[in-house]
Short mmCIF file of the C-alpha atoms (twelve columns), coordinates in Angstrom:
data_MODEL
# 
_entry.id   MODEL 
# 
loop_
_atom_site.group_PDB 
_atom_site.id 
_atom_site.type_symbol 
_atom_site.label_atom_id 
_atom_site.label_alt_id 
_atom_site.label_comp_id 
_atom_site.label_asym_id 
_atom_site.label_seq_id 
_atom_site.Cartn_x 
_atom_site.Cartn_y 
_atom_site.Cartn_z 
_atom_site.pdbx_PDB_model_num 
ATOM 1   C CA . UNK A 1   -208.416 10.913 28.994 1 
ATOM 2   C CA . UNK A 2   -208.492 7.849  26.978 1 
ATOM 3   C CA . UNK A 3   -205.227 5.926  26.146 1 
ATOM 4   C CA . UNK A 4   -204.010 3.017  23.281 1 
ATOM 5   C CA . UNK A 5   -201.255 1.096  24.348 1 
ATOM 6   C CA . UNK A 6   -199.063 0.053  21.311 1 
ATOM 7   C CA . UNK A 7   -198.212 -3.866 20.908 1 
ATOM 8   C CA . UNK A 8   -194.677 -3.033 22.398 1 
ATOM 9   C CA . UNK A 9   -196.200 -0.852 25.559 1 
ATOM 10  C CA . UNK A 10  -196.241 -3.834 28.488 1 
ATOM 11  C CA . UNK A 11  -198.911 -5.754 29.254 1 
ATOM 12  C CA . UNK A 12  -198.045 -5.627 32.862 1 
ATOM 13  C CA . UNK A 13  -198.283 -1.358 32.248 1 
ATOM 14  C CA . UNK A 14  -201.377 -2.029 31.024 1 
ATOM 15  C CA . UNK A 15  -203.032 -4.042 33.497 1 
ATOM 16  C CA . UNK A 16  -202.051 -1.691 36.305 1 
ATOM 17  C CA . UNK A 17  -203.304 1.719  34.072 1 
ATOM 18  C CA . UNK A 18  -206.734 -0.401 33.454 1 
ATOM 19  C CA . UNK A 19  -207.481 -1.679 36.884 1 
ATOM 20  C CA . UNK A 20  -206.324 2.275  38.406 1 
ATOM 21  C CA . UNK A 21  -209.584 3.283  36.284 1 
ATOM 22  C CA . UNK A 22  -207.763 4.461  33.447 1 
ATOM 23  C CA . UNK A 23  -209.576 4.616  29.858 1 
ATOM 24  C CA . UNK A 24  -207.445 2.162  28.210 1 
ATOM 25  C CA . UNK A 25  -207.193 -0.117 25.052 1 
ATOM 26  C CA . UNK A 26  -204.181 -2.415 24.198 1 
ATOM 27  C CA . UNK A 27  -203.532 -2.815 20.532 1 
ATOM 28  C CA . UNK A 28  -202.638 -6.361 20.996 1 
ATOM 29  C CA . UNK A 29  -206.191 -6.959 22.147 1 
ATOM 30  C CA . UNK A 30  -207.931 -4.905 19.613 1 
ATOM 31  C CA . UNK A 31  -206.052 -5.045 16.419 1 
ATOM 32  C CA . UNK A 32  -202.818 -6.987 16.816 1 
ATOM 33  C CA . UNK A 33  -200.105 -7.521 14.157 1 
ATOM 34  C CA . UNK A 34  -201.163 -3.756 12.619 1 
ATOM 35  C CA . UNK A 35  -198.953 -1.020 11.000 1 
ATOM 36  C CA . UNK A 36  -198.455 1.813  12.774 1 
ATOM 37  C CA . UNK A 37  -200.335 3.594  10.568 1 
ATOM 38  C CA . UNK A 38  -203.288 1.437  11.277 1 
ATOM 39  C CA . UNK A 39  -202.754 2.005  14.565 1 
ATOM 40  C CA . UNK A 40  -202.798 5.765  14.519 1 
ATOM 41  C CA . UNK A 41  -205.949 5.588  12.598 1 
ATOM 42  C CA . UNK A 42  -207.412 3.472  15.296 1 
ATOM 43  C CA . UNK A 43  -206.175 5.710  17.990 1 
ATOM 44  C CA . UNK A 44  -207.101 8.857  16.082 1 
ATOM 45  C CA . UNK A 45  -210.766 7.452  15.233 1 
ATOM 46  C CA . UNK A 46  -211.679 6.659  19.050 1 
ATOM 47  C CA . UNK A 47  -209.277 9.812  20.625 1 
ATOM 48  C CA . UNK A 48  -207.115 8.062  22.233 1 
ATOM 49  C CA . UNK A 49  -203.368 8.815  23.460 1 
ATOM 50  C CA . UNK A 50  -200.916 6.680  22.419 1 
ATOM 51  C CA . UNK A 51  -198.497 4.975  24.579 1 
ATOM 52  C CA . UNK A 52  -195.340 3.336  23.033 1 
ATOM 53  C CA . UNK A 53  -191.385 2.611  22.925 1 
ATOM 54  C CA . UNK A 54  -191.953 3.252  19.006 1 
ATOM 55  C CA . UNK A 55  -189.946 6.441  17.754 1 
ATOM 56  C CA . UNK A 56  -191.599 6.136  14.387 1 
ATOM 57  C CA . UNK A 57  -194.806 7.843  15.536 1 
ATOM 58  C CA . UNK A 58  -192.812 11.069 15.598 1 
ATOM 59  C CA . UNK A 59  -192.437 10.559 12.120 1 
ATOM 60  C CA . UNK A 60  -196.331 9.955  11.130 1 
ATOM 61  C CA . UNK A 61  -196.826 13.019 13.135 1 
ATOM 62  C CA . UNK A 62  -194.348 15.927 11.820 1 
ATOM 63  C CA . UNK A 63  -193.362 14.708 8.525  1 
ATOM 64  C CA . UNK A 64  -196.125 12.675 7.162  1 
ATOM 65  C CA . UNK A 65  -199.521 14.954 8.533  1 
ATOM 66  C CA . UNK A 66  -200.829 12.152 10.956 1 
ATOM 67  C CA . UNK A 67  -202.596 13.746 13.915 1 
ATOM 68  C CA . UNK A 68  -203.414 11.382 16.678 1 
ATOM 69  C CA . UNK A 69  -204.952 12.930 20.021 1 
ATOM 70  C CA . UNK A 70  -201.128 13.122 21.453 1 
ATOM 71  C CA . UNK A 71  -198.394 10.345 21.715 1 
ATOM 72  C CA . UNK A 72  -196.292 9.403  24.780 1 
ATOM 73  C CA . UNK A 73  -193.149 7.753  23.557 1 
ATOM 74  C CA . UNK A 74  -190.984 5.741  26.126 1 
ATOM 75  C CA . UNK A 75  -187.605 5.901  25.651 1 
ATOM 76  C CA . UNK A 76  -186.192 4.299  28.626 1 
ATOM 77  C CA . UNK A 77  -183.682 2.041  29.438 1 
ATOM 78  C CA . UNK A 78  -183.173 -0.443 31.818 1 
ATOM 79  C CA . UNK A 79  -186.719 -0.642 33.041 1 
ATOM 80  C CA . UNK A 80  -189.139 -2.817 34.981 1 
ATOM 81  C CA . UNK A 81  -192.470 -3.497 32.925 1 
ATOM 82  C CA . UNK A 82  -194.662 -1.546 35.415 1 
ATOM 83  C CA . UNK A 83  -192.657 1.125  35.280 1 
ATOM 84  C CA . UNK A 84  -194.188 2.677  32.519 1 
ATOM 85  C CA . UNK A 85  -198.099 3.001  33.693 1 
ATOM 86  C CA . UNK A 86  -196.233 4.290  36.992 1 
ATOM 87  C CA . UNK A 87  -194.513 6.869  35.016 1 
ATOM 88  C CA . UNK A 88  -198.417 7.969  33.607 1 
ATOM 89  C CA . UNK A 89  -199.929 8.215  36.170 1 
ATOM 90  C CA . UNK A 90  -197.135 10.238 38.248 1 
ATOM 91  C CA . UNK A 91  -197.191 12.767 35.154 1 
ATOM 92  C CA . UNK A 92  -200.938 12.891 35.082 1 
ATOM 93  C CA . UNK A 93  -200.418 14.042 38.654 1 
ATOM 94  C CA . UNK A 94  -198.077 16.467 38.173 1 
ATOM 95  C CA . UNK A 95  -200.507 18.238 35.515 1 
ATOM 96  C CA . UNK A 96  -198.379 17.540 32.912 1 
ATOM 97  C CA . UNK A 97  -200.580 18.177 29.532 1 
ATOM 98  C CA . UNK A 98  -200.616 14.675 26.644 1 
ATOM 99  C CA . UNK A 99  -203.349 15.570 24.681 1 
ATOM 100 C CA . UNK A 100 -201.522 17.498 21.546 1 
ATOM 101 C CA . UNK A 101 -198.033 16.626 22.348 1 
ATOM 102 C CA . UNK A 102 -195.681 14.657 21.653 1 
ATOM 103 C CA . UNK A 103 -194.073 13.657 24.975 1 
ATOM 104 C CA . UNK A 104 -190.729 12.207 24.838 1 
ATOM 105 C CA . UNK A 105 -190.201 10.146 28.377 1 
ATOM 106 C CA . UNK A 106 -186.401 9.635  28.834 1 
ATOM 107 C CA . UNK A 107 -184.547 8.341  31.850 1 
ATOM 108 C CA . UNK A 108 -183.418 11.566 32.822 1 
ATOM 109 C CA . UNK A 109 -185.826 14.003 31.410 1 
ATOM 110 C CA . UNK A 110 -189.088 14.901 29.434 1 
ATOM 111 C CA . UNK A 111 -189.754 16.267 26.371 1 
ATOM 112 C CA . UNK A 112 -192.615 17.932 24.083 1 
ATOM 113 C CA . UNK A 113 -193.450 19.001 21.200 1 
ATOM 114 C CA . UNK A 114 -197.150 20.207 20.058 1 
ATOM 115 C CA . UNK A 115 -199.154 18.650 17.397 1 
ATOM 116 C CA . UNK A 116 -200.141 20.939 15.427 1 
# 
């Protein structure tokens, strides 16, 4: 599983998903300062997952036609900024399915929706 962390995903996250092994690009590193449009392309031309605190992906997805490999969308509060490639990899344990969902990551629970 391959993964593209969005400019606002934590470069602390990051780090920690990338030296666990982890498949994992940074958009800050590869194409910084990008629309997210760009940015799905990018993730959608090498298959990667995107991980952000961006709601507007949800929009590229179901209203616009976008279809990235899946999207993990952060919307947490009050967090540290390792929490996040924590939170991954504790999913990826747990079985839980990215690629062609939408996965909303709250506080307090977890959300999906397929891409269709």
């Amino acid at each position: 599983m391959k993964f593209l962390a969005d400019e606002n995903f934590p470069i602390t996250a990051f780090r920690i998903l990338l030296e666990s092994g982890y498949d994992i690009k940074h958009v800050a590193f590869e194409i910084p300062s990008v629309s997210d449009i760009d940015v799905t392309d990018f993730a959608i031309k090498e298959n990667r997952i995107i991980l952000t605190f961006d709601g507007d992906y949800g929009t590229l997805i179901f209203k616009l036609g976008y279809r990235p490999l899946g999207v993990v969308y952060f919307r947490l509060q009050n967090i540290t900024a390792d929490a996040p490639a924590y939170i991954v990899m504790n999913l990826l344990k747990e079985a839980c399915q990215f690629e062609h969902m939408h996965t909303v990551v709250e506080n307090d629970k977890i959300r999906q929706r397929r891409i269709q």
